[in-house]
C-alpha positions as CSV (number, residue, x, y, z in Angstrom):
1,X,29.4,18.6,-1.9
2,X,26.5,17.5,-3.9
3,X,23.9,20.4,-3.9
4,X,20.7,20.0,-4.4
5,X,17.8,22.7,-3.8
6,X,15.8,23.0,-1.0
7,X,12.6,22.8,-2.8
8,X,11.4,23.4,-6.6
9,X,11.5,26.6,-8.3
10,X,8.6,28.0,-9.8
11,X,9.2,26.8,-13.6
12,X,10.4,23.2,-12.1
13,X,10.7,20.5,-14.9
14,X,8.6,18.2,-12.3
15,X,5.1,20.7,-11.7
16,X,2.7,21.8,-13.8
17,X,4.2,25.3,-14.4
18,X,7.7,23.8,-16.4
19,X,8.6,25.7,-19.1
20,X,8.7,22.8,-21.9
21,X,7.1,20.4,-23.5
22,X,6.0,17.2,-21.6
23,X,7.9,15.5,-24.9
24,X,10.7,17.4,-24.2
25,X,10.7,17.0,-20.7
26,X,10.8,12.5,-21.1
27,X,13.6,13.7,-23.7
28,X,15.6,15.2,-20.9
29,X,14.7,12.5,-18.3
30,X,16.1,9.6,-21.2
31,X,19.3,11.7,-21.6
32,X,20.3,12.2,-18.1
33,X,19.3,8.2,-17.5
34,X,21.5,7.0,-20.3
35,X,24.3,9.4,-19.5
36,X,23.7,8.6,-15.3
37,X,23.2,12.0,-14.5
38,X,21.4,14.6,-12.7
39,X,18.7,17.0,-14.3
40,X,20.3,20.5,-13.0
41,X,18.3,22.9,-11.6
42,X,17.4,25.8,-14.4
43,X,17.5,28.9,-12.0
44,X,20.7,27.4,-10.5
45,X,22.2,27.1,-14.0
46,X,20.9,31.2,-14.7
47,X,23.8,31.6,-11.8
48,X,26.5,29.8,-13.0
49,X,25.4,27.1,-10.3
50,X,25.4,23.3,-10.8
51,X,22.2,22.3,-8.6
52,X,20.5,19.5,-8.9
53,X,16.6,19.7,-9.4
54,X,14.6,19.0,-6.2
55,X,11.6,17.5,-8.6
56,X,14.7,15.3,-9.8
57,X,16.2,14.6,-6.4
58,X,12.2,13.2,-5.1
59,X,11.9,11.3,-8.2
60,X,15.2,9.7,-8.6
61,X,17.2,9.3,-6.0
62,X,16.6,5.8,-5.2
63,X,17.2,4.7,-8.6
64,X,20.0,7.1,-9.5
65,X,23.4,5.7,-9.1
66,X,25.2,9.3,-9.0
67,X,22.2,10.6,-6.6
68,X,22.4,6.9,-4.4
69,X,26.1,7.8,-4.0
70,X,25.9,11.3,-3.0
71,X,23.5,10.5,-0.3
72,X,25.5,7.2,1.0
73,X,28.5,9.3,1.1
74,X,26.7,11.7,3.0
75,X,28.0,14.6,0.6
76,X,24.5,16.0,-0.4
77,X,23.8,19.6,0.7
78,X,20.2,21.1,0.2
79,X,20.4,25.1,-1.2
80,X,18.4,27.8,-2.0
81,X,18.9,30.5,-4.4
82,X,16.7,33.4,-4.9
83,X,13.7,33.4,-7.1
């Protein structure tokens, strides 16, 4: 399954409370375009999860291929973890 979360944490890369830099924030959104990846969910990744963001998953999942697939293969799962 793909997982994705249900909704955006609290520090998500896509609201005004992120944690880093808007720079550093288009760095991150270049490198997972160039490698064709997903941005993973920080809290998710504090767990020893791989989730994809739900600010990523709104913004890019028309236009990314590995997200596009996911959904057309009808693999994508929507989590939650706790906050």
């Amino acid at each position: 399954m793909f997982e994705v979360m249900e909704r955006q944490c609290s520090q998500c890369l896509f609201s005004d409370k992120k944690i880093v830099s808007k720079i550093r924030m288009r760095e991150i959104l270049r490198e997972c375009e160039k490698k064709g990846i997903e941005f993973q969910c920080h809290k998710g990744t504090i767990e020893g999860k791989v989730i994809c963001c739900k600010g990523f998953w709104d913004t890019y999942k028309m236009s990314n291929r590995k997200l596009r697939m996911a959904e057309a293969l009808k693999v994508v799962r929507f989590v939650g973890i706790g906050e």
